[in-house]
N, C-alpha and C positions, 0 to 999 in steps of 0.2 A: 511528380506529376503536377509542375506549375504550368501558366503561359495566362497568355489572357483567353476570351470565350464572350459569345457576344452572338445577335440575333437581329434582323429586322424580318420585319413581316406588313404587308398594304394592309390588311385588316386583323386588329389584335380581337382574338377573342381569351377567352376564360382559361384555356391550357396552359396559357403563356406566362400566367402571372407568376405562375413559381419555377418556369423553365432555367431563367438565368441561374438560379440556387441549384437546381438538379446540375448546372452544368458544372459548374464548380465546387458542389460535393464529390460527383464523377469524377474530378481533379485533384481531390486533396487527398494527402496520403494520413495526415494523423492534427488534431485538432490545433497544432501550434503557428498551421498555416497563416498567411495573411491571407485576407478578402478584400477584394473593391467592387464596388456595387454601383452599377447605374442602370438605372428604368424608366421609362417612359411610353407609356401608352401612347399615350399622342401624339409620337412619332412614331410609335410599333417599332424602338428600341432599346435594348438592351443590352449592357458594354458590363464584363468584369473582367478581373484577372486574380489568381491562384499565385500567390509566393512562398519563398521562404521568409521574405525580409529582410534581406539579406542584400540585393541592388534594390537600386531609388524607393526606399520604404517609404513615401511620400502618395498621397492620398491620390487617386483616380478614378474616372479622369481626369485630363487636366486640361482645361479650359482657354482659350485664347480669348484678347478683349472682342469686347461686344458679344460673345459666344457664339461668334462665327463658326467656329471649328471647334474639337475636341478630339483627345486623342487617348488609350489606354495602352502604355508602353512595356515590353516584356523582356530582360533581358541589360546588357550593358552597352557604354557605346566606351570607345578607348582612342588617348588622346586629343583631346580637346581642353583648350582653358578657358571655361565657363564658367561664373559661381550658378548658374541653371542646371536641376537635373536633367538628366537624361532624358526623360519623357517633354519636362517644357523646351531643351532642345533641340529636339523633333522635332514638335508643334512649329518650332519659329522657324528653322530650317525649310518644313512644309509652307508655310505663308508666304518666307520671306522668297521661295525657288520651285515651290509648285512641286509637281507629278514627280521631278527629276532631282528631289532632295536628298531620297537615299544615296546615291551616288558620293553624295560626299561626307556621307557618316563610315566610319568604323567600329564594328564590333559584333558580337552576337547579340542578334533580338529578334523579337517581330513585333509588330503593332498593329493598331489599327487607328486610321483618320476619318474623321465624320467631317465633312461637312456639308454644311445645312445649306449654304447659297448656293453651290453647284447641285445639290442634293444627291451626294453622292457618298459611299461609304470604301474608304481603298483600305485593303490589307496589303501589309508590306513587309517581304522575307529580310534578312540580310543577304548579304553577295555568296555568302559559302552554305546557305542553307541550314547553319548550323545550329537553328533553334527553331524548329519544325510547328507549321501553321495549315491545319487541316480547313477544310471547307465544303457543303453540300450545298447548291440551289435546289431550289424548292417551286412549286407551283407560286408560292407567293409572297418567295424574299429568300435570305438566303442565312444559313447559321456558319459558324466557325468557333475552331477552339485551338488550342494549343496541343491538344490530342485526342485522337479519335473519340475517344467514351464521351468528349463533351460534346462533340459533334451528332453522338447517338442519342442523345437526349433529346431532340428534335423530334413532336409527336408523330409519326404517322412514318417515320424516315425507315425506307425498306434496308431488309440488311443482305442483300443478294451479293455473293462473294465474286470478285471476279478471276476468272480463271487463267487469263492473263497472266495475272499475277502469282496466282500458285504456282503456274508453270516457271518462270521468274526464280522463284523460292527454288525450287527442284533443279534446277541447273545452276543459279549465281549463290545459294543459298541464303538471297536477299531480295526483295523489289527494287525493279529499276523505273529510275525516271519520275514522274510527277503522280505516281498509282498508289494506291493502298490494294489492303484484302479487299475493300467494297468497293463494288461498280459506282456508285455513284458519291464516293467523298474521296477528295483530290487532293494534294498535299498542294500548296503553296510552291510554286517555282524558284530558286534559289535567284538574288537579283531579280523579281522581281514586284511589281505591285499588282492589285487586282483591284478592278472599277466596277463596283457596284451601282445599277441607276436605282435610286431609291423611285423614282415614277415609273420607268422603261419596264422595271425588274430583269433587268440585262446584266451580261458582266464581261467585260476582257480583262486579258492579262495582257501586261506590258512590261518590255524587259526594260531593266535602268541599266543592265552591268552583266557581262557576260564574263565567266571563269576563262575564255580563250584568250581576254587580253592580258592576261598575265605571261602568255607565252611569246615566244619570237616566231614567227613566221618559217615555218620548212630548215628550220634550224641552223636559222643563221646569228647564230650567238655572239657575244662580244669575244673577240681575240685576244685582247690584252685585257681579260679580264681584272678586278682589285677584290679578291674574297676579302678583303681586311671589311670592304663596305657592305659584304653579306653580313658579315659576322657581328658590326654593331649593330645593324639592321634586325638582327636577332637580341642582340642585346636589347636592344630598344624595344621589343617585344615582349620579352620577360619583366622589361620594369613597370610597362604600362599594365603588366596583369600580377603585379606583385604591389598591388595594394593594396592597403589592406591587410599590413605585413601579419599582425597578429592572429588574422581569420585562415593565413595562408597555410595549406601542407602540399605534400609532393606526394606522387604511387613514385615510387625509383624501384626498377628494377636491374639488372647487372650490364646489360645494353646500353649504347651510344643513345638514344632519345631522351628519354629522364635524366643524362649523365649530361649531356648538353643543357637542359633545363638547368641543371642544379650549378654548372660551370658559368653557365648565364646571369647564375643570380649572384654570383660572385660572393661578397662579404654579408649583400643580405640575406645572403644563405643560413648565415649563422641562429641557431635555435630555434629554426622555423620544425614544425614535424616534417618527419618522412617515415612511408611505412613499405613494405612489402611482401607479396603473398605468396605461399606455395603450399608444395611439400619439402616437409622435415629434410633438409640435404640437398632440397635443388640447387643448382649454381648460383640464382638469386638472390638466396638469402646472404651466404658467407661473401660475395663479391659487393650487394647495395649495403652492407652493415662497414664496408672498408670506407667503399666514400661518403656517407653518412659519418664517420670520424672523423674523416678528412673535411670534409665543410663545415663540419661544428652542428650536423641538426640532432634533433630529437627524436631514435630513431625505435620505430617495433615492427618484429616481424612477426604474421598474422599466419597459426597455423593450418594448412588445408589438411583434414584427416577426416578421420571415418567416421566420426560423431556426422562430420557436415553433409556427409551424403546417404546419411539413413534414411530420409525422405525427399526422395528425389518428386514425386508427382508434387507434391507441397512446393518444393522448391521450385520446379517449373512452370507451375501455374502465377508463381508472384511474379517469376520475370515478362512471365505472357501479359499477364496483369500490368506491371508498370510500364511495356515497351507495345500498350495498346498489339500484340500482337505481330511487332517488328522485328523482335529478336529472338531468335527461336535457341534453346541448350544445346551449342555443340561444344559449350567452354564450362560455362555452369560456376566460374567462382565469381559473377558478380555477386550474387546474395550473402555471400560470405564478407565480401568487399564491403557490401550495403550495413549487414550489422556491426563491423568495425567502426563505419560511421558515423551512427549513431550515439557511441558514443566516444567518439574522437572529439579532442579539442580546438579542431577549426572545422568551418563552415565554407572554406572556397577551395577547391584541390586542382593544383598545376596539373594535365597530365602530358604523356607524350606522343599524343596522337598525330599524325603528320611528319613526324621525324624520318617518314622512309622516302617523303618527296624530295631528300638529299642525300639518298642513299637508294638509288632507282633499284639496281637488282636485288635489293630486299624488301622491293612494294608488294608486299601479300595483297591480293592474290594476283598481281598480275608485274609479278617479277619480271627488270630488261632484261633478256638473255642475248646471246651471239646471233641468234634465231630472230630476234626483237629487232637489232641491227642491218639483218641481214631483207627485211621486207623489203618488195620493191614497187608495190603499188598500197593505196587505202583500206582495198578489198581485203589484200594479204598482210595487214595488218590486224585487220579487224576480226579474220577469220583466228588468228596466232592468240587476242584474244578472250575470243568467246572460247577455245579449246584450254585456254589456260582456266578459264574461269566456270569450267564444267567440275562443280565442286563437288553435290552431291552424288547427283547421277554413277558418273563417272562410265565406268564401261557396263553399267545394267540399261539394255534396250526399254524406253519407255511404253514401247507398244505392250512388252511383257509384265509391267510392272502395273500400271493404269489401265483404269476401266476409258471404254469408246469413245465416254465425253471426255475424258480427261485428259487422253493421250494424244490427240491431235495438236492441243495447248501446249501438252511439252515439248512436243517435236518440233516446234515451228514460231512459239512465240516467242522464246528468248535468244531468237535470237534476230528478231521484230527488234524487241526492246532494248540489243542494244545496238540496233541501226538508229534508231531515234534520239538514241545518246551520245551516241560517236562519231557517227557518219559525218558531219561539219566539219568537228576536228579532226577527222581523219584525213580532209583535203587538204589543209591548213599546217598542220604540227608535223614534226617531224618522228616515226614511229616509236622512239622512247617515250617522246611526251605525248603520244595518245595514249599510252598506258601508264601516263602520270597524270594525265586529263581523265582518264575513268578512274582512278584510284580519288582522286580527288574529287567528284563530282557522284561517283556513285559510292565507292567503298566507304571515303570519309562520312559522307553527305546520310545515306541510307542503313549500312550497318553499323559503323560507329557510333554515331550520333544515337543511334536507336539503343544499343547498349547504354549511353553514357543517360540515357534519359532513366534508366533505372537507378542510378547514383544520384541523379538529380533531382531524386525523392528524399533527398538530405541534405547535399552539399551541390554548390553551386561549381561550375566547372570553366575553367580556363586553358585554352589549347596553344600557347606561342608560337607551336610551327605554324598553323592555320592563319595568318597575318597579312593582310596585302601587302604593304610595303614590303617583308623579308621577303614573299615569295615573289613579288617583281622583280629584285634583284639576284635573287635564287635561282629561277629559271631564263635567265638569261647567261648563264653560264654554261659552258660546253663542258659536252654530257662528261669527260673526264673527272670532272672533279665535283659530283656528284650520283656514282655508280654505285660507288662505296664506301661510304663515310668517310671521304676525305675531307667534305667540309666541317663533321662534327669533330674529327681529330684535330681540325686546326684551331675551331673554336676552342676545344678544352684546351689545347693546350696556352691559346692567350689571357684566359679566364681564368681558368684554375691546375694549374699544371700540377698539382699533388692528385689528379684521377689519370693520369695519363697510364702513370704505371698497373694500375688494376684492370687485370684481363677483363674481355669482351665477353660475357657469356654464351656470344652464339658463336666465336672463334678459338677461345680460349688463351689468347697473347694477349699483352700489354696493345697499347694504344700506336707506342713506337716497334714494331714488333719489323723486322724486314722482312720481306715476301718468302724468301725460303723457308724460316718459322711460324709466320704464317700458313704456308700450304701444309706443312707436315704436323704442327699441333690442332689445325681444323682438323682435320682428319681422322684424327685420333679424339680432340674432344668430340665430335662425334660419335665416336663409339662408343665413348665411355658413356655420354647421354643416352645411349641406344640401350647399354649395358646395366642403367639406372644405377651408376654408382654415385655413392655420397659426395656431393662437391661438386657434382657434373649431371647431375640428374634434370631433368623439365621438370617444371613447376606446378604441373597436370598431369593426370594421366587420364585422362578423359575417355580412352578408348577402351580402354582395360575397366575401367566403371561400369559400362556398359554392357559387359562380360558377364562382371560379377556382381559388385553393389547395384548397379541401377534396374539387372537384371527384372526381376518381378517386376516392380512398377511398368516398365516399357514394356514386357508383354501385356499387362492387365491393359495397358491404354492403347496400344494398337488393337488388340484384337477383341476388343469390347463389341459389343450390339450396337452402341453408338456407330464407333467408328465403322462398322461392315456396312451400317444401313446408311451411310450416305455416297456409296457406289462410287467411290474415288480411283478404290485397287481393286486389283486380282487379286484375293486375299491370299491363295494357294503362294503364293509369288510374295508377297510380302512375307510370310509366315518363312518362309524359303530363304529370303533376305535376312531374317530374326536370327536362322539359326545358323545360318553362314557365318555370320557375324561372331555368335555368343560360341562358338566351336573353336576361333580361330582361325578360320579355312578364309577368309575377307575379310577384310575392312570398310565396314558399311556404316560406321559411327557417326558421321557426318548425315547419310539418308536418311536412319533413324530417329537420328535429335531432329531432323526437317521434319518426319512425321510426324512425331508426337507433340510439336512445336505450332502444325498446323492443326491437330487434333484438339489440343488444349484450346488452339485459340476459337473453334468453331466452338466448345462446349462452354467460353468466356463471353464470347462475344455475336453471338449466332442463335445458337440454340435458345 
């Protein structure tokens, strides 16, 4: 729970003086945090930020001459050769190019810019969203934080949920767009900045950078493509976040994304950690422990068992807790993940998030199919989908399932929110990459990130697929040879050709495997995953918890007095959905974790 957090207000009174503290206790997970502190009455502001210490451990904020300006910076920027931190250059970036500076930084952060002669305070996202900057106006100036709870710290700040967004949750089982649970606290826009008038008490948003120019146009890709210039471009990407080599570890799992990282890092691979998690016999373990020898790291496998799920409400209230209420238990081994952490021997972990924007028909949750292909207008794109991304729901009518205020939100508003997300790109891209423009802009942006901010109560995180420069020249490649890991196959095998031969754990063949052994060992390692045999088993079993381990708690927290007396469900119907589920007779595991996910967070963060 770092970031920065920060306040003005036209006229300071006595509340105030210990607000900044409140915000940044709200923020700190355990006493080894760092702190930056700035206060000022007499301008009615206050600037801090919440670290590990870990990027620019240098004092904030930080100051420009004359004390024109000032800025509190959160986060890293990559590739640049400057003996200036990151945060001073920002500041000089912003002087020396104004409004339109972010534009030409790279990396994940957010900040904020004061300055005094325009008298104006801008917060500013990065391009991919991927270090999340909340924000409420106020009657009389405006607060912001790195994460909601520091944004609740604001006296008087109502906390009325918006139902938008629940509905959102129950269909993508995510928020979309620029929304939170509260009506009135706004996440920060990805690319962009926000102008605060310190006299006005006004504010816009302004975009620097929009995620569509990454793509080609109705998908007219380069012909004679040269993936040789993806694949350094990628290179280039891992080296710039493999600094730091000592702090560094990898999550590897038996997958092409981690396996790409790890092929990426070539020779600096060597005795860097790698760990990963499951259960006892998943594929995961015995397939990341081959190439973990083969590149020479330092490797543990972290075991998921029944010790870890004896307190599942304990468990789900911490990730409600550090994902301010964003990521709700339908996977449930971050906190496993979280205590490995703590006391693991590095502080900054590779992972491989974004790896399926070069392997389009395995973009959870909005896989290209032949269907994907086959669209012939925006609309029938966009309908293809929100049907795909009808996660929790699924085939339970919401009329039946929610109470009169709450059912009209599900029927109708997600899919409001994602005309507000796609519709642009939908006129523009070509139907695979609007379902690689919502994986990227919502999946990555909104559920990932919000996951990863629970890890990032310990270790700091680095994502190399998420890269402008690779994915400029990534998606400009015709959709062939980025369906299905053909470009991580070519990378390993220029990088590190001793993982080539270690099967795929979601196909079960080697890297060079011919399509006929492919089609017919898929097939079959399928089964045998089905079958949870040793060797080929998933690495969760998430649904089957829910059965049996998680059983009790998820009754006691759905159908509490709490939960009935705030008139969400038809509890008859929900009670209905419980035992569907815990019988075997459906699969409702997914609804569930959304319930109790939203229920926790109203008793976190509401109640």
């Amino acid at each position: 729970m770092t970031g920065i957090c920060g306040f003005y207000v036209s006229q300071w009174s006595e509340s105030l003086d210990t607000l900044l503290d409140h915000q940044l206790k709200a923020m700190t997970h355990n006493p080894s945090y760092r702190w930056d502190v700035f206060s000022d009455p007499s301008q009615g502001l206050g600037l801090g930020r919440s670290s590990l210490g870990v990027f620019n451990p240098v004092d904030q904020p930080v100051t420009s001459m004359h004390g024109r300006c000032l800025t509190v910076f959160h986060g890293e920027l990559y590739g640049r050769n400057n003996a200036l931190s990151d945060p001073e250059y920002a500041l000089c970036q912003y002087i020396e190019g104004g409004d339109g500076f972010a534009r030409e930084l790279q990396g994940v952060f957010h900040c904020a810019v004061v300055d005094f002669r325009e008298r104006k305070i801008k917060l500013v996202s990065d391009k991919f969203g991927l270090e999340p900057l909340y924000y409420s106006q106020t009657a009389q100036g405006i607060v912001f934080a790195g994460k909601v709870k520091g944004v609740l710290e604001a006296p008087g700040l109502a906390r009325a949920a918006n139902y938008q967004s629940l509905a959102d949750y129950y269909h993508f089982g995510q928020v979309l767009g620029h929304k939170t649970l509260f009506k009135n606290i706004h996440l920060l826009p990805p690319g962009s900045m926000l102008i605060f008038d310190m006299d006005k008490l006004t504010s816009t948003v302004k975009t620097y950078w929009k995620l569509d120019e990454l793509f080609v146009e109705n998908g007219k890709y380069e012909q004679n493509p040269c993936i040789d210039d993806v694949i350094d471009a990628f290179q280039e990407s891992v080296r710039k976040r493999s600094e730091s080599r000592e702090q560094l570890g990898l999550s590897l799992s038996g997958g092409l994304d981690s396996r790409g990282i790890l092929a990426g890092l070539g020779a600096a691979a060597h005795n860097i950690q790698t760990y990963t998690l499951g259960l006892p016999g998943c594929a995961d373990q015995g397939l990341a422990d081959r190439m973990a020898r083969a590149a020479g790291t330092r490797h543990e496998f972290i075991e998921l068992n029944q010790d870890y799920i004896q307190s599942f409400q304990d468990m789900a209230l911490q990730m409600i807790t550090f994902s301010d209420g964003m990521y709700h238990p339908h996977e449930s081994t971050e906190m496993l993940a979280l205590k490995y952490m703590q006391k693991a021997d590095f502080s900054i972990m590779l992972r491989g998030h974004g790896g399926e924007i070069g392997k389009a028909a395995l973009a959870y949750p909005v896989m290209v199919s032949n269907s994907t292909l086959a669209s012939r207008s925006p609309e029938q794109v966009l309908e293809g989908i929100y049907a795909k991304t009808n996660l929790v729901l699924q085939d339970f009518p919401p009329q039946k399932l929610f109470s009169s205020s709450l059912s009209p939100w599900v029927e109708q508003g997600p899919r409001q929110s994602l005309q507000e997300s796609c519709a642009e790109a939908s006129q523009k891209l070509s139907p695979a990459d609007v379902h690689l423009y919502y994986y990227i802009n919502e999946h990555i942006r909104r559920q990932v990130v919000a996951s990863l901010d629970i890890f990032r109560t310990e270790a700091e995180i680095r994502m190399p697929y998420i890269d402008e420069t690779f994915l400029g020249f990534l998606l400009k490649l015709p959709l062939r040879y980025r369906m299905n890991g053909e470009m991580h196959r070519r990378l390993i095998r220029k990088c590190m050709p001793g993982l080539v031969k270690i099967p795929d754990s979601n196909t079960g063949v080697p890297l060079d495997a011919g399509k006929a052994r492919l089609y017919l060992t898929d097939k079959f390692n399928s089964l045998l995953k089905k079958m949870k045999i040793s060797g080929f088993r998933h690495y969760t079993e998430f649904q089957d918890w829910f059965r049996k381990g998680f059983k009790n708690d998820v009754e006691a927290i759905l159908f509490s007095e709490q939960s009935s007396d705030r008139g969400l469900y038809n509890m008859d119907q929900l009670r209905s959905v419980f035992e569907d589920h815990v019988s075997g007779n459906k699969n409702y595991g997914h609804l569930l974790g959304t319930a109790i996910g939203l229920e926790l967070w109203f008793r976190t963060f509401v109640d």
